[in-house]
N, C-alpha and C positions, 0 to 999 in steps of 0.2 A: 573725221573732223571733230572739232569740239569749237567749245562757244564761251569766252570770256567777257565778261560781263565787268564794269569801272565806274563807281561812283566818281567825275571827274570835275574841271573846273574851265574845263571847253563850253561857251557862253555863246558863241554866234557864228555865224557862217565865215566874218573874220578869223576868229578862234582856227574852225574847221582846216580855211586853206593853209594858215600856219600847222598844223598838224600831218595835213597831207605825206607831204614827203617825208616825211620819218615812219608815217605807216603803212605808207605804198611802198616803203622799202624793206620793210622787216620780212624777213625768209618763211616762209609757209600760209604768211597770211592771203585769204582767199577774198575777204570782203571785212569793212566795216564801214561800224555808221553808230551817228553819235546823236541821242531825241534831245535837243535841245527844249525842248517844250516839258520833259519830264524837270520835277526844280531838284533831281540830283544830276541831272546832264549826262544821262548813260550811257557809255561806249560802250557798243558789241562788236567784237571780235570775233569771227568766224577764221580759224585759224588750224595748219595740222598738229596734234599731240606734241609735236617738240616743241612748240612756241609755249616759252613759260609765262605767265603771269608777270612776272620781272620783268624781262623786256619790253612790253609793253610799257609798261610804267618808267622805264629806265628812258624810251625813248621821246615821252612825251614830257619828262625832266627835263631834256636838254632843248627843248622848247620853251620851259617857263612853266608848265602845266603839272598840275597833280593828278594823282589815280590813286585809287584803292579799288583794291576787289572787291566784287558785293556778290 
């Protein structure tokens, strides 16, 4: 397993449920979760080796949402 880490622009527990299903569906992911109380809003990823960094960010795009890696 490995652990990707997103400085993002996921803001509330609203935010969160619109994100849900884009990362409850991506292939390998094992669990995340997003500190809204950190003021860079960090998503962790806990994810298998193939899950790249791009997808994630590719899938939170097509939400409205930004990512970068941190």
């Amino acid at each position: 397993m490995q652990t990707l880490k997103f400085k993002t622009t996921i803001k509330c527990g609203g935010c969160i449920a619109t994100v849900t299903p884009v990362l409850d569906t991506l292939k390998s992911v094992e669990k995340w979760e997003v500190d809204t109380a950190d003021p860079d809003k960090i998503l962790t990823v806990t994810a298998a080796p193939e899950l790249s960094a791009g997808e994630v960010i590719s899938a939170l795009q097509t939400k409205g949402y930004q990512a970068e890696s941190v």
